[in-house]
N, C-alpha and C positions, 0 to 999 in steps of 0.2 A: 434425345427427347425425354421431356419430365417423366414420371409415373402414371399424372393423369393422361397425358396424350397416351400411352403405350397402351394403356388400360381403352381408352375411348379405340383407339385403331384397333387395337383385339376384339373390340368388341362389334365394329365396321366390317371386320372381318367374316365375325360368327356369322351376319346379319346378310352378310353376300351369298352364302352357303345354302345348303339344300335347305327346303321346306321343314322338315324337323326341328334343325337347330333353334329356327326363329319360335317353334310352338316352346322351348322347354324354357322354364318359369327361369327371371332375370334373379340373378344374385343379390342380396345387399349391399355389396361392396359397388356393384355398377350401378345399382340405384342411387349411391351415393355419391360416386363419380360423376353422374348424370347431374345429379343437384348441385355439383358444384359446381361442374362446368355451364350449368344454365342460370348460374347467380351472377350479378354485375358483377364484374372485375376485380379485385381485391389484390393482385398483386403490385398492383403502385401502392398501395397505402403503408402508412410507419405502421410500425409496432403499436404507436396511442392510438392511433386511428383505427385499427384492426381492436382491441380492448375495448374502445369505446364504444365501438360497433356491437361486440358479443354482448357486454354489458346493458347497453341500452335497449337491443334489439333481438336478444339472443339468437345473433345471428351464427350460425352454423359455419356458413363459409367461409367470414370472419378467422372462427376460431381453426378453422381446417387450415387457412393459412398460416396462423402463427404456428400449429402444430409442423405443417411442412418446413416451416423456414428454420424451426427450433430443435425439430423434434431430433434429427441428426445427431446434433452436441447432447440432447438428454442423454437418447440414446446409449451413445458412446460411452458417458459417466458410467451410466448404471451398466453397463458391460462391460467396463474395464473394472469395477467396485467387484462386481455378484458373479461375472463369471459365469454365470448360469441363465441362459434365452429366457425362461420360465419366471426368475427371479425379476431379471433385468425388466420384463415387458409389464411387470408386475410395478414396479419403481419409476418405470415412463409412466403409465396411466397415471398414478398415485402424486405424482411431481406437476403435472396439469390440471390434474382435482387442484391441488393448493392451487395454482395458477387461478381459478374459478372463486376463490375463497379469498386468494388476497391484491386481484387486480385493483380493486377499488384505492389500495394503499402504494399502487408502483408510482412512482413520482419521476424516477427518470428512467422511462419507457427505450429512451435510446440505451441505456444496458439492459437489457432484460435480457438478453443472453447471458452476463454474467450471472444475472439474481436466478437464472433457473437453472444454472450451472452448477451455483452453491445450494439451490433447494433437491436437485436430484442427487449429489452428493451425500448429503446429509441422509436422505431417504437411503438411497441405496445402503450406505453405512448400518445406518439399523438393518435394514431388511440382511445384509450379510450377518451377523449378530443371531438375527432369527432361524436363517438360514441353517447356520452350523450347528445349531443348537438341534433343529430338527432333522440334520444331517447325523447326528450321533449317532441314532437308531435307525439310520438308514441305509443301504448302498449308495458310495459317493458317486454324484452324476457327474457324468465329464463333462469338462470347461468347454467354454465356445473355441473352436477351432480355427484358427486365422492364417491369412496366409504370408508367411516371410518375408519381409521385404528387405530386411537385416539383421542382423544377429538374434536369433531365435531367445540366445541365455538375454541379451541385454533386454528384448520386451519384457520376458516373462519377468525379472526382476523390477524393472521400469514399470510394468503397468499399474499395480498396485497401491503405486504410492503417488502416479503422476499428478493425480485430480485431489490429491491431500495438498500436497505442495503447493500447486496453481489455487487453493484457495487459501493460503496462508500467503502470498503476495500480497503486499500492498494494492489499492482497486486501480489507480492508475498504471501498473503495469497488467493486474489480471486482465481487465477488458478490452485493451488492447490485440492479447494474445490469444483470449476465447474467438475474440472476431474473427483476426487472422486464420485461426492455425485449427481449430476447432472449429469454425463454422466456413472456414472458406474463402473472405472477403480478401480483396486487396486491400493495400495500403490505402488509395484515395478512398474505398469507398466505408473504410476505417474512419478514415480522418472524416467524410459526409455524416458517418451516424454519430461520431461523437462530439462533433463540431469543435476538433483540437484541428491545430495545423497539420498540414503532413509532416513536417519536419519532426514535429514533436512526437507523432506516431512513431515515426520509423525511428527514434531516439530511446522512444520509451519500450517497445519490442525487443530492441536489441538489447537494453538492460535489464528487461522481464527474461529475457532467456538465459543472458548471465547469469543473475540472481536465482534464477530455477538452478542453472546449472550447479551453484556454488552450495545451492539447499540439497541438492539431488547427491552432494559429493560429501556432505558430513553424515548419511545417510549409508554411505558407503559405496555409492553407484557413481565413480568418474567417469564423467564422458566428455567428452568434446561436445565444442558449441554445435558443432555442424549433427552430431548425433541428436542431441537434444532437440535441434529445429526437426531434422527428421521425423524424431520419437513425435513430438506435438503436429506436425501433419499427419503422422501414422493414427494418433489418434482420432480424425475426423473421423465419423461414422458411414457408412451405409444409409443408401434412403431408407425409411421408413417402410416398414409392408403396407401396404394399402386396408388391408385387413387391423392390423393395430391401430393405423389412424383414424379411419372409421370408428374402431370400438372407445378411443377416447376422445373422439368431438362427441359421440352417440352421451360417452356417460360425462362429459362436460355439461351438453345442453341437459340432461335429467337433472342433475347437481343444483344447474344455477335455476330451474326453472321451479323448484323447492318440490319435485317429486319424491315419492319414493324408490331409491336409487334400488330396485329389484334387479338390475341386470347388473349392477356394479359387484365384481368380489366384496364378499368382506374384508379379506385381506389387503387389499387395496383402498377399500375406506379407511381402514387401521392406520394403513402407513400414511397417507392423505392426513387424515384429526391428529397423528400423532405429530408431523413437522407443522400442521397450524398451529397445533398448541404451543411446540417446542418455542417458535415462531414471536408467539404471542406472549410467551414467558417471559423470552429474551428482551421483548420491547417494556414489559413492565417492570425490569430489574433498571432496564435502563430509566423508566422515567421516577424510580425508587432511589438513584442514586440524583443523579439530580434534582430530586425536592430534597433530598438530607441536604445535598451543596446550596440549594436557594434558602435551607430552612436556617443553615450555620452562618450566613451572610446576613439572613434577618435579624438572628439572636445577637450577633456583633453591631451592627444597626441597631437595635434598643437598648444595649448596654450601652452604647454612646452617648444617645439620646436620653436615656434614664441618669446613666451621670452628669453630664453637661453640665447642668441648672446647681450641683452641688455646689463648683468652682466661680458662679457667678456673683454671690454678695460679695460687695466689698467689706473690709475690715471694719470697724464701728469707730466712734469718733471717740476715743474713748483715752483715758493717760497712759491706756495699755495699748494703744493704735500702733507705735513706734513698732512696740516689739511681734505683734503680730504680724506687720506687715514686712519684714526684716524674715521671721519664718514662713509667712508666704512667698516673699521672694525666692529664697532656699527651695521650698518644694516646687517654684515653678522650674528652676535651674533644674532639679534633677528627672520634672516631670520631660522638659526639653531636651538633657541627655538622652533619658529613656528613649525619648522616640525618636531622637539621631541616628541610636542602636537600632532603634528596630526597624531606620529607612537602610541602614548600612548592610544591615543582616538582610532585609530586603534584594539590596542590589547586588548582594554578593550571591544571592539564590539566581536568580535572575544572568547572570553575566554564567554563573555554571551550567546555566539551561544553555545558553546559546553554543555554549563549548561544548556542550555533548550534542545538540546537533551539528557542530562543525564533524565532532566526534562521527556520526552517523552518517555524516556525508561521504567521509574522506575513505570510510570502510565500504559504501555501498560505490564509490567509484572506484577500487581497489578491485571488488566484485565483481567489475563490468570490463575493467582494462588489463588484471592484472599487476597492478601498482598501487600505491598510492601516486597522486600526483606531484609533479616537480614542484620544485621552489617559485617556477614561470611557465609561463610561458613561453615557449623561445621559438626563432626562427633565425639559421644560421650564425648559433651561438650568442644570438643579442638578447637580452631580456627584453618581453613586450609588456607581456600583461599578468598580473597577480594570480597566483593559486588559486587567490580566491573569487578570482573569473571563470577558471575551470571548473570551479564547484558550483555554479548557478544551478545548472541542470538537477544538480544531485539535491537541493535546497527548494525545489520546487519555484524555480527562476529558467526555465526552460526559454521562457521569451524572452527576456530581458538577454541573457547567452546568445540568443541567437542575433540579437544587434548590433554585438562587437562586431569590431573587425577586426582576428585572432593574426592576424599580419602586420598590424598595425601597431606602433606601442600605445602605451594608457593616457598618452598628452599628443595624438595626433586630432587634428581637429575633431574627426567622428567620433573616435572613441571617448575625448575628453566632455563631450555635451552628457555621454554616459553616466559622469561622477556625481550628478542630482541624483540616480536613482538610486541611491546606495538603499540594498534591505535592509531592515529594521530590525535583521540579526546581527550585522556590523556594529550597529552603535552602542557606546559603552552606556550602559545602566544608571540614570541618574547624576552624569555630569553632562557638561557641554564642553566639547572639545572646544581648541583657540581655532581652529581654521574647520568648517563644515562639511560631512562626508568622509571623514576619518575616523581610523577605527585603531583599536588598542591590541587586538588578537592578530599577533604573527607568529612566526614560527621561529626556528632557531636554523640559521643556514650557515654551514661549514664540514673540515672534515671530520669524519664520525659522526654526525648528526642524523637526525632523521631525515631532514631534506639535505644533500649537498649536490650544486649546480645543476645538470640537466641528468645525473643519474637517476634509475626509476627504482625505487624501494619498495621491493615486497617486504610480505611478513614474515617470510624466514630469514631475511636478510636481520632482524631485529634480534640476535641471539642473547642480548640480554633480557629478552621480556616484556612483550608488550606493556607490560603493569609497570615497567622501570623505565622509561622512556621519555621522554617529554614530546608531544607531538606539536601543542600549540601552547603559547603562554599572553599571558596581558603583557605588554611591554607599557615598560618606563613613559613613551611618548609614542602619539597618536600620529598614521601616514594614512593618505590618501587611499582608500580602499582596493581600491583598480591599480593601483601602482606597485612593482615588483619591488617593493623595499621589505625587509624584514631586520630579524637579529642576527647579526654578521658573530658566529661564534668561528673562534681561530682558538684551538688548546695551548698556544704560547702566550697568549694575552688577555688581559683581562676581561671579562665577563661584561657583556653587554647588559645597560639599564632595563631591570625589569619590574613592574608593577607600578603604573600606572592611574587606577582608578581607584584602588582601597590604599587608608593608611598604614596597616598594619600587616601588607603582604601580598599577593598576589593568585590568583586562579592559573591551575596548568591544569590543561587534558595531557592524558598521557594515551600510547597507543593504543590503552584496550578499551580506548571511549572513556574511563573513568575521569574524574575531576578531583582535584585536590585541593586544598588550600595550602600554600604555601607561605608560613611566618618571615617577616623580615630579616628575622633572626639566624634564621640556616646559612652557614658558610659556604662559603664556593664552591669548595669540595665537595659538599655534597650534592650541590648543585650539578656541577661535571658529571658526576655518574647519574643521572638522571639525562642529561642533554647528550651523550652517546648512546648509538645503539647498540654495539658488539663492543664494550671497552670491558667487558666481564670482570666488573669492579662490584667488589659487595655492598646490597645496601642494607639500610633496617628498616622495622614496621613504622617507626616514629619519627625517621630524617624529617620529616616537615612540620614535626608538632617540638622543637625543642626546649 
């Protein structure tokens, strides 16, 4: 039974009982139970429909349920931050003040569990801050006291830091895992508020938990996956007292209805104006860098337009026209070089972005599996489909991934209708390949390499050095993106065709995400020790600028 049924049957209770009970004056708390239970129904409505309600109508019961539905994961935050009942209840109220302040700006209402997850955070953070400070000169009060459900040293080291981490995720794993694991929901009813497929939820949880875990562990806390899921159910909260929810729907409605908040702490408005400000800081720095960005696109726009009109007289008709027009030619040749260079320079920026996020994929699926991924895809030793089918998910290709068919090779009927949707991180930078949907980034597959056949490379497996490695490189000639062809290196034979798309050299990511430019110029040699992993061959700072 919820809070308010236990509360209303306690109270059906009192009301059966001797004559006395019924004269002694009703509580706040059940006056407000009362009113909520005698208010239309609000438990079907969303999250916008509950905001829009308090907002428009400042409706109370409204906001009692988002506090129900939410107030749990505040809760939690600010108890696992402060440690301290007094602090914490101080950081809820204070975290639903903002709630009152900045509904009018929540625009996707289906996470507001996340956005009040990172606003109690934030709150509690300072208020801890304040806390110690005023704990200096005081007797320290003991922590909330919990009850064991596993390893007593792993909470106490784990709680502290758990709600730092969880908002240092990227938002498409955080939201996912506050719903889950912090507020309680299944997986369907995950995938209903956020209108992703299930598949992709349950995709994206499971490398939300990796990715915590792999944060949690350069932090110094290894734990296994299974601990970590643990830990994040562990952290779901306790309902709500009935008594704190009360007291901040009570200073919600004062808040929004422009009273004077007399019942609200000061300390509580503090921390309240101090995360709207913070809040509001944060949105004007942002719209301060994007007018510098729209102001430097204007200024290169008038210099265009202001020079233009120079280069348009023609030459005069004059016995000197010859020679005029002979060094207008000259400077148009070089004005035409110039800006060769700066589409080349261009596309060389460009083709190095796509390679550090190949770079960022290959790590964040290393994350999740333990490996990087094979050379293929395989299923009983055959090659199907490309690595870099494996990597959709990790590229934010989660659907397009989930319409292979991972059994099948990359030219069975199904999968081959696939090679139209090649992403527009495949394609090479300002050329057009001879056949469409080919792409120029493969790897180098043999033995010693970073990929060889269906073995799985980790990163200690790389004992030369993730920064000396070669993980991807531009090849020579363009292959079908979905198809498991790459660079076939054999250390008896010569050196597979590399670079492709520049004249002058070619792009390599190497394994620690970095990018290089590689000259045409470097010798194989030095190439070799860059394309094994553990050939503990010395290199230098300049092998590729020679």
């Amino acid at each position: 039974m919820n809070p308010v049924g236990r509360a209303l049957t306690a109270e059906s209770h009192l009301r059966g009982g001797a004559s006395f009970v019924a004269a002694r004056p009703v509580s706040p708390v059940i006056r407000f139970i009362r009113k909520v239970a005698d208010a239309p129904t609000v438990e079907t409505h969303s999250a916008g429909q509950l905001l829009d309600r308090f907002m428009a109508r400042r409706d109370e019961a409204a906001f009692a349920e988002l506090v129900r539905r939410h107030g749990p994961l505040v809760l939690g935050v600010c108890r696992r931050v402060l440690q301290d009942e007094h602090d914490a209840e101080d950081a809820f109220q204070a975290t639903f003040l903002v709630l009152v302040r900045k509904a009018a700006s929540i625009h996707k209402t289906e996470a507001l569990g996340s956005w009040l997850h990172g606003v109690a955070y934030r709150i509690a953070s300072k208020a801890k801050v304040t806390a110690a400070r005023r704990r200096a000169h005081e007797r320290k009060v003991p922590a909330v006291v919990e009850a064991d459900i596993f390893d007593a040293c792993t909470w106490r080291d784990l709680r502290p830091v758990l709600d730092e981490e969880m908002q240092r995720l990227p938002a498409k794993y955080r939201m996912p895992l506050i719903l889950c694991y912090l507020q309680g929901k299944t997986t369907a009813e995950t995938a209903d508020a956020l209108g992703w497929p299930r598949g992709t939820v349950g995709m994206r949880i499971a490398r939300g938990r990796a990715l915590l875990r792999s944060r949690l562990a350069r932090r110094g806390l290894t734990l296994s996956t299974a601990v970590v899921a643990t830990s994040l159910a562990r952290a779901e909260a306790a309902m709500v007292p009935p008594t704190l929810l009360n007291a901040t729907v009570q200073a919600a409605a004062q808040m929004s209805s422009g009273q004077a908040a007399v019942a609200i702490s000061p300390h509580i408005l503090a921390l309240a104006k101090g995360a709207a400000h913070a809040m509001f800081l944060t949105k004007l720095k942002m719209m301060f860098v994007v007018a510098i960005a729209v102001g430097a696109v204007g200024t290169g726009t008038t210099l265009l337009t202001y020079q233009a009109p120079a280069a348009s007289p023609g030459p005069r008709r004059t016995a000197e026209a010859p020679v005029i027009a002979r060094a207008d030619d000259k400077s148009k040749d070089a004005a035409e070089d110039e800006e060769n260079e700066r589409k080349v320079a261009a596309n060389r920026m460009r083709s190095q972005n796509n390679l550090k996020q190949l770079g960022l994929a290959m790590h964040n699926y290393h994350d999740v599996h333990g490996h990087f991924p094979t050379s293929a895809i395989y299923q009983d030793g055959k090659r199907l489909l490309s690595w870099r089918v494996a990597l959709l998910p990790y590229l934010d290709q989660e659907e397009l991934h989930q319409q292979f068919k991972l059994d099948e090779p990359w030219d069975s009927e199904h999968n081959k209708k696939l090679l139209a949707k090649m992403p527009p991180l495949f394609a090479p930078p300002g050329i057009k390949t001879k056949k469409p949907n080919t792409t120029f980034y493969q790897v180098l597959v043999g033995q010693g390499a970073l990929f060889e056949g269906e073995i799985q490379i980790q990163t200690r497996n790389i004992t030369d050095g993730l920064s000396n490695t070669f993980m991807a490189v531009e090849a020579a000639e363009a292959v079908p993106w979905t198809k498991p062809e790459d660079l076939v290196y054999d250390p008896d034979k010569p050196l597979p065709k590399l670079g492709g798309i520049f004249k002058s050299g070619f792009n390599a990511l190497l394994a620690d995400g970095s990018v290089r430019f590689v000259k045409k110029e470097v010798k194989d040699d030095i190439l070799r020790k860059y394309i094994t992993r553990a050939g503990n061959e010395p290199v230098g700072a300049n092998d590729f600028d020679p």
